[in-house]
SEKE-786945 format. One record per residue (C-alpha): residue number from 1; x, y, z; residue in three letters. Coordinates in nm, 3 decimals, padded with zeros to 5 digits. Layout:
<pts>
<NUM,<X,Y,Z>,"ALA">
...
</pts>
This chain:
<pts>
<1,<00.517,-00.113,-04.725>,"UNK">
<2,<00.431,-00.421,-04.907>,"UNK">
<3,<00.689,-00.699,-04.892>,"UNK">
<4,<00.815,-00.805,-05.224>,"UNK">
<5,<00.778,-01.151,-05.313>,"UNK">
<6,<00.989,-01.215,-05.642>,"UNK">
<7,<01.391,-01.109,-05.650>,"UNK">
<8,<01.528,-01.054,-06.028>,"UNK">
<9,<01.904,-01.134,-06.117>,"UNK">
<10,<02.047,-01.154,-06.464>,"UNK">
<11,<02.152,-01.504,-06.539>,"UNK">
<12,<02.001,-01.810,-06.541>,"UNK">
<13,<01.853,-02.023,-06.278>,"UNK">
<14,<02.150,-02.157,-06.106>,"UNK">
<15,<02.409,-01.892,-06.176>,"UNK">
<16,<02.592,-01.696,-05.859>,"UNK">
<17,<02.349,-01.424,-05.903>,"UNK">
<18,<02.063,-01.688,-05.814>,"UNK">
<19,<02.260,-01.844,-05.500>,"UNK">
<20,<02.323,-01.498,-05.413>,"UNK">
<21,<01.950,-01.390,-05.368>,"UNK">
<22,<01.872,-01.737,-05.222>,"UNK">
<23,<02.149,-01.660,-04.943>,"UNK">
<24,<01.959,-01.342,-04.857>,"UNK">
<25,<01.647,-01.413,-04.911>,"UNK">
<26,<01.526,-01.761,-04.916>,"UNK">
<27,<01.148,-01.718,-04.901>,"UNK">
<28,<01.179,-01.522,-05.222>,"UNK">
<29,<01.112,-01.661,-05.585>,"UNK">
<30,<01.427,-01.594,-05.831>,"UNK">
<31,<01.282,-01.416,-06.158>,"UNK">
<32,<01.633,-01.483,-06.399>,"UNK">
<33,<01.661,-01.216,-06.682>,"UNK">
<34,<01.885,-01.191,-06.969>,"UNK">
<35,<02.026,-00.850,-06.901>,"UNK">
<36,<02.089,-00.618,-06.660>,"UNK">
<37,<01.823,-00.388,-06.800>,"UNK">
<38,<01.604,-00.653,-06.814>,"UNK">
<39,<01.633,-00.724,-06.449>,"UNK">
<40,<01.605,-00.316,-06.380>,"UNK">
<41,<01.289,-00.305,-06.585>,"UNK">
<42,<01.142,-00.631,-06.379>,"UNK">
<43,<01.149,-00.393,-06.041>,"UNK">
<44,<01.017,-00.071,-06.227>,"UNK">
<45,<00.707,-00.255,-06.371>,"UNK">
<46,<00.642,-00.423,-06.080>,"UNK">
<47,<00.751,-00.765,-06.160>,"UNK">
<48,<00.990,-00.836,-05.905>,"UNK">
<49,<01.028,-00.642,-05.593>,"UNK">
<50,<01.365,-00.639,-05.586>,"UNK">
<51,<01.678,-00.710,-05.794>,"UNK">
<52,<02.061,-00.845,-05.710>,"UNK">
<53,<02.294,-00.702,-05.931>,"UNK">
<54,<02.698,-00.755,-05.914>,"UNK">
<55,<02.902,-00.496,-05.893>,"UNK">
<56,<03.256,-00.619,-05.833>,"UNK">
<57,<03.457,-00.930,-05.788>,"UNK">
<58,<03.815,-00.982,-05.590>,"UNK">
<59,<03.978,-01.161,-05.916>,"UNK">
<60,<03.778,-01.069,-06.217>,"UNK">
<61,<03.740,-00.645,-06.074>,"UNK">
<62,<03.449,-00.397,-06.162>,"UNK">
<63,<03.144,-00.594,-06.311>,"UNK">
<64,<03.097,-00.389,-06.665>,"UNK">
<65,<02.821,-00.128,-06.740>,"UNK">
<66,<02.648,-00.177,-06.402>,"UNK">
<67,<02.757,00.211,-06.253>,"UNK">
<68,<02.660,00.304,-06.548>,"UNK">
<69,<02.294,00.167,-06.571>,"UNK">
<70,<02.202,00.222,-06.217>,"UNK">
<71,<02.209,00.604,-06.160>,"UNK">
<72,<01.936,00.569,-06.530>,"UNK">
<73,<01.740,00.315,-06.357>,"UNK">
<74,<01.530,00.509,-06.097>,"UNK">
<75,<01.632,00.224,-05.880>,"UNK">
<76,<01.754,00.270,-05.506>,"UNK">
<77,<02.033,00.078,-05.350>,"UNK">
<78,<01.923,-00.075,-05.007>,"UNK">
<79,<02.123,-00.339,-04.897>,"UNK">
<80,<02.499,-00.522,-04.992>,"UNK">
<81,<02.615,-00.923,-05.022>,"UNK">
<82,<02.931,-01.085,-05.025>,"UNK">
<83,<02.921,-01.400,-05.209>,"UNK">
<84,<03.211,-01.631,-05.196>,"UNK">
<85,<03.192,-01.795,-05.546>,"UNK">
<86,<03.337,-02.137,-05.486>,"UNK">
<87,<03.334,-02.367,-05.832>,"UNK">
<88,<03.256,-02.694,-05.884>,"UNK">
<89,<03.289,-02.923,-06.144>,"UNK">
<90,<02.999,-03.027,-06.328>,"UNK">
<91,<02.927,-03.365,-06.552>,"UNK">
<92,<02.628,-03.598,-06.682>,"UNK">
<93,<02.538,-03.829,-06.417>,"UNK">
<94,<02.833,-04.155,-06.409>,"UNK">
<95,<03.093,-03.957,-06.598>,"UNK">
<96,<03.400,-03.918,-06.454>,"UNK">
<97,<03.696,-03.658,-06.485>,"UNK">
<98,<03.921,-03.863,-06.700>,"UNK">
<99,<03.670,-03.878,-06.972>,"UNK">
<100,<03.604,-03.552,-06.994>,"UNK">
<101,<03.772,-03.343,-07.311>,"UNK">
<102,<03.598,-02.997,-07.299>,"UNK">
<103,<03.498,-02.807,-07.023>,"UNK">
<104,<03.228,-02.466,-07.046>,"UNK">
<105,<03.187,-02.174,-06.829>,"UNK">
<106,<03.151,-01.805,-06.810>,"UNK">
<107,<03.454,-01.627,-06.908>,"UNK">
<108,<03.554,-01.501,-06.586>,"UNK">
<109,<03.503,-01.842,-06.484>,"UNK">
<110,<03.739,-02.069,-06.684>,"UNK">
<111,<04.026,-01.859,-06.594>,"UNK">
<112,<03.952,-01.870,-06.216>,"UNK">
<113,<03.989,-02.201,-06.225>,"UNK">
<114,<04.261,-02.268,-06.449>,"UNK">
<115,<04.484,-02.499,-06.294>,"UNK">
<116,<04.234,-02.804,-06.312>,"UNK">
<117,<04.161,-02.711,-06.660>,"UNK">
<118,<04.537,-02.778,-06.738>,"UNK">
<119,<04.531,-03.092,-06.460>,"UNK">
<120,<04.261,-03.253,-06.686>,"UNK">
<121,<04.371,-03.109,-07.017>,"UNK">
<122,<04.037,-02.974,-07.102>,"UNK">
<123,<03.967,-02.745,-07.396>,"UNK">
<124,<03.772,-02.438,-07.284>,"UNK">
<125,<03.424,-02.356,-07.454>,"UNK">
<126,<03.277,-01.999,-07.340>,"UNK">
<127,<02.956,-01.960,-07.245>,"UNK">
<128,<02.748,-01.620,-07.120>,"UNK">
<129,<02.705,-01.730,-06.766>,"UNK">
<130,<02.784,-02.034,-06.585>,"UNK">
<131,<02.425,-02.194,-06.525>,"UNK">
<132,<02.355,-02.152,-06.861>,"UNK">
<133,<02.688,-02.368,-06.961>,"UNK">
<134,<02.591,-02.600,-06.718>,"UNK">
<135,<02.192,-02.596,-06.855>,"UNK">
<136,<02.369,-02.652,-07.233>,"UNK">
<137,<02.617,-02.963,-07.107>,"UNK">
<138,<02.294,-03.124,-06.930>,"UNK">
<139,<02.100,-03.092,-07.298>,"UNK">
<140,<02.392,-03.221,-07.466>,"UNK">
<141,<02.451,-03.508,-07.315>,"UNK">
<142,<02.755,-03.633,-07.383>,"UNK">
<143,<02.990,-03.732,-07.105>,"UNK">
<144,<03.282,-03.571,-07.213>,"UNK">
<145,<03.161,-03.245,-07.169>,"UNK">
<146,<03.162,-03.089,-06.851>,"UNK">
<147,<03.064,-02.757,-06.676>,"UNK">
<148,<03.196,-02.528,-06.413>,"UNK">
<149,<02.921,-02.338,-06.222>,"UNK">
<150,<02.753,-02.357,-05.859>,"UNK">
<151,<02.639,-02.689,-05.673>,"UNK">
<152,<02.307,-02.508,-05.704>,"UNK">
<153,<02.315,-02.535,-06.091>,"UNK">
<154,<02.414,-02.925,-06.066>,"UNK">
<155,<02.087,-02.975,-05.833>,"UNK">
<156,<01.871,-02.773,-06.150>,"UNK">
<157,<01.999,-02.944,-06.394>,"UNK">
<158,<02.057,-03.315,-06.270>,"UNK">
<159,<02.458,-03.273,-06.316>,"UNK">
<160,<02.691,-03.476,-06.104>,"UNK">
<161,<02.940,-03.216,-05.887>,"UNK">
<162,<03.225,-03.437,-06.015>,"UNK">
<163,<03.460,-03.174,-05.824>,"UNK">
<164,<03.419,-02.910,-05.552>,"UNK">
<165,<03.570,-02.602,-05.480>,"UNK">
<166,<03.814,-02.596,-05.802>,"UNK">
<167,<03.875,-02.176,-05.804>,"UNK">
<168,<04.235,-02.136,-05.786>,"UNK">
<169,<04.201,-01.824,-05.508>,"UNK">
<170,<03.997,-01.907,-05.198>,"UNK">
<171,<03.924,-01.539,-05.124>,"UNK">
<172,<03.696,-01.523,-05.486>,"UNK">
<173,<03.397,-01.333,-05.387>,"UNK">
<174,<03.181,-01.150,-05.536>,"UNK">
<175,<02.974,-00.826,-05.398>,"UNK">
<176,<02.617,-00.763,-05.494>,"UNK">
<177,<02.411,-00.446,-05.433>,"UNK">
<178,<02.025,-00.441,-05.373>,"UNK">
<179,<01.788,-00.259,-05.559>,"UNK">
<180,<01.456,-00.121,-05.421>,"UNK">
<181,<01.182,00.104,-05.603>,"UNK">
<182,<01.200,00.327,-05.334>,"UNK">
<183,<01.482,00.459,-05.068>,"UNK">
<184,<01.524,00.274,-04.714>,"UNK">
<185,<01.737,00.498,-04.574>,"UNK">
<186,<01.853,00.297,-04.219>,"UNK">
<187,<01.741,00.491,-03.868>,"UNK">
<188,<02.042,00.725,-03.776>,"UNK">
<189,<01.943,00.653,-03.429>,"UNK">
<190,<02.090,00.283,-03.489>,"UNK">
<191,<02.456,00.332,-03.470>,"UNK">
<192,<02.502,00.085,-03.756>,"UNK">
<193,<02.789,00.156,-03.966>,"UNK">
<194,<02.613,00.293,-04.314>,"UNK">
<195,<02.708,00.352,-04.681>,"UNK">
<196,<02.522,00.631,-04.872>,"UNK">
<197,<02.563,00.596,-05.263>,"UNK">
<198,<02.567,00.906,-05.465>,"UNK">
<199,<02.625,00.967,-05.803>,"UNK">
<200,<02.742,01.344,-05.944>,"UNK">
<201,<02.954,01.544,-06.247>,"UNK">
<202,<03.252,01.757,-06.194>,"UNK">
<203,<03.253,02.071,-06.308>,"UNK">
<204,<03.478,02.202,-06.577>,"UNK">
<205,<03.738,02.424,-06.315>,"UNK">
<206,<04.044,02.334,-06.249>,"UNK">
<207,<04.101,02.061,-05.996>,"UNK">
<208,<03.752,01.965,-05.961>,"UNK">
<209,<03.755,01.600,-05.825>,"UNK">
<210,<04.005,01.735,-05.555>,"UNK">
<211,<03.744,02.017,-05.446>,"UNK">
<212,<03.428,01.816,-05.472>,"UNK">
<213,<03.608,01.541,-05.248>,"UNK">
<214,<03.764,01.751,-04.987>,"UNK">
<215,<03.417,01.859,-04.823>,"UNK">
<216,<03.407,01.475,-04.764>,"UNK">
<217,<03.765,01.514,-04.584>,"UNK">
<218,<03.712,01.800,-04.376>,"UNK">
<219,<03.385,01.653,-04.246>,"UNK">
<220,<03.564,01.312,-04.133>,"UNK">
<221,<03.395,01.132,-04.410>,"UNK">
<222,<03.591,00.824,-04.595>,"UNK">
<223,<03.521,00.685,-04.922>,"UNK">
<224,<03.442,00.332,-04.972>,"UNK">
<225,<03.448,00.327,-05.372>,"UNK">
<226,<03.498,00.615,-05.641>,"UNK">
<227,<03.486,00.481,-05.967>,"UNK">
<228,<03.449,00.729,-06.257>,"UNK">
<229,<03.266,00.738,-06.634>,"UNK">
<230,<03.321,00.909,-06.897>,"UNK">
<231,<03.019,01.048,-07.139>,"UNK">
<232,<03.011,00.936,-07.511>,"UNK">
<233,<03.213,01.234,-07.594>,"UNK">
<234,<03.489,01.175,-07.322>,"UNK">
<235,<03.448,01.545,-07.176>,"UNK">
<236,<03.230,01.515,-06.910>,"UNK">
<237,<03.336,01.258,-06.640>,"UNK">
<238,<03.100,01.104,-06.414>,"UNK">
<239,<03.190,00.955,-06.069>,"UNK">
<240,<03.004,00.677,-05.856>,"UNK">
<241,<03.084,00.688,-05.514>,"UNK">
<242,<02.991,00.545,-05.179>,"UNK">
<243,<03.042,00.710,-04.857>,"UNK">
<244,<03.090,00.639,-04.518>,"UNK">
<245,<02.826,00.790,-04.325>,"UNK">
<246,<02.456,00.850,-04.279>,"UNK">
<247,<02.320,01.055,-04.550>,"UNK">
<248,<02.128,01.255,-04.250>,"UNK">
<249,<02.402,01.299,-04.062>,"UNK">
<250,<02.520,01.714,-04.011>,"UNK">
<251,<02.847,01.605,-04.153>,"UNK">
<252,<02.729,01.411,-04.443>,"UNK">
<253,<02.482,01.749,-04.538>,"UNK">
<254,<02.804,01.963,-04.458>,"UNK">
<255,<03.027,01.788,-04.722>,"UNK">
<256,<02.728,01.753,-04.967>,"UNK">
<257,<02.710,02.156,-04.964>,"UNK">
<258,<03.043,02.169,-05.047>,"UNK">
<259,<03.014,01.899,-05.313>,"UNK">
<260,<02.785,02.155,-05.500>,"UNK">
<261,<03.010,02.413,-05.540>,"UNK">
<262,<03.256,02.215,-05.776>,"UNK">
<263,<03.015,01.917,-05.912>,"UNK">
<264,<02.638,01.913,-06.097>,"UNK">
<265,<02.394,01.649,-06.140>,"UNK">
<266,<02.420,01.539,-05.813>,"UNK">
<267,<02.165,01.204,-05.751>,"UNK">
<268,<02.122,01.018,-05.448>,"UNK">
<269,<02.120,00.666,-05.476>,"UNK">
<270,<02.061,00.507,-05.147>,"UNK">
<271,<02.154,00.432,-04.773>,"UNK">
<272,<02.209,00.079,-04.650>,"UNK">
<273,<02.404,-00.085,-04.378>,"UNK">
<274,<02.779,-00.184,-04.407>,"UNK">
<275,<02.753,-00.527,-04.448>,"UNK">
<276,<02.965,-00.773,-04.187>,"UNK">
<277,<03.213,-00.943,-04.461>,"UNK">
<278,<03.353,-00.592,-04.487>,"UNK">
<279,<03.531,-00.648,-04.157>,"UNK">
<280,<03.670,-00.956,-04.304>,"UNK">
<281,<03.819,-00.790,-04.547>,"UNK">
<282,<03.987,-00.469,-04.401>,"UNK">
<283,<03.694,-00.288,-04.556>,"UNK">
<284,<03.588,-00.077,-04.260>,"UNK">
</pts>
């Protein structure tokens, strides 16, 4: 298989999204896109071989309309990050904090770090990501404007880091999933500890979600994530769901039988490897 050579985020250059496919991949070139779509469409034309999308963070929780564009994307999920999003404070070069009066970032972001907002007395200005707040403080140029977004963004945009590590909670993280035109289900033969992401509809019975999850239970299968949707007419409810186990595995095809006696559109989404920071966190 050929090896892709440009990764897609949504954001700007310099936003987490952009550190986050740097971590992973730093022979890559970062293709930013405005949307999430956007980035989707980037790997199904061919544009980008792969794309980094968030899916949750430890403060700010589930990252909106993600679930719910994936399973519609034709996209496959192959691998997991853990990012630790650590915030700095951003100014024109030779400002310093006590001349700063207003201070822009993403919305998730101002409130993470709100106790140095208050410290400095800075009025908040909301921006749609963070590299792009510190992109529009760099084209402003005045020095009483500052930014909070990533080292990396200072380095983009010729910023000073006036400030590092400002979040109030060490432990913010964020987790991204990997997207691949086509499945790369691991070996089973590995032994590595493996997620398999599935998407599927209860049926209307009684007790459905209970009956489509116990084939899971009785199989020695645990859940890593259930998160559910509802359609545009809130009847039929849609669940996301990633499971411990190898998707070839005689008890993941045991429990998946039983799935499809109480749930419908079932889709397969991918196999990847657990990855280490889940161990960290209690995850496994």
């Amino acid at each position: 298989m050929k090896q892709p050579q440009v990764i897609a985020f949504q954001g700007a250059h310099g936003a987490f999204s952009d550190l986050a496919c740097r971590s992973v991949f730093p022979d890559l070139t970062t293709l930013p896109c405005e949307t999430f779509d956007d980035a989707f469409q980037t790997v199904q034309d061919g544009r980008a071989g792969l794309a980094m999308i968030p899916v949750d963070n430890t403060i700010a929780g589930r990252v909106a309309d993600v679930h719910h564009l994936l399973p519609r994307s034709g996209l496959f999920v192959v691998g997991e990050h853990f990012q630790p999003v650590r915030h700095a404070l951003l100014g024109l070069p030779g400002s310093k904090k006590d001349g700063l009066r207003h201070v822009h970032s993403h919305v998730h972001a101002l409130p993470q770090c709100r106790k140095l907002i208050q410290q400095l007395g800075l009025k908040a200005v909301v921006h749609a990501d963070t590299a792009g707040a510190a992109r529009d403080v760099a084209e402003r140029g005045d020095p009483a404007h500052a930014a909070i977004a990533s080292t990396l963004a200072a380095q983009i945009y010729g910023l000073d880091v006036l400030q590092e590590d400002i979040q109030d909670a060490a432990h913010n993280t964020t987790r991204f999933l990997i997207l691949s035109p086509q499945a790369q289900i691991p070996p089973q033969e590995s032994g590595a500890h493996i997620l398999t992401s599935l998407v599927f509809e209860v049926r209307n019975i009684p007790a459905a979600l209970y009956k489509s999850l116990g084939g899971f239970a009785t199989n020695g299968l645990s859940l890593a994530k259930l998160e559910s949707y509802v359609d545009e007419k809130f009847q039929a409810a849609q669940f996301y769901c990633e499971v411990e186990g190898h998707p070839e595995s005689r008890a993941y095809r045991l429990a998946l039988e039983e799935l499809t006696f109480f749930a419908k559109n079932i889709r397969f989404l991918g196999a990847f490897p657990a990855h280490a920071m889940r161990k960290t966190y209690g995850a496994q």
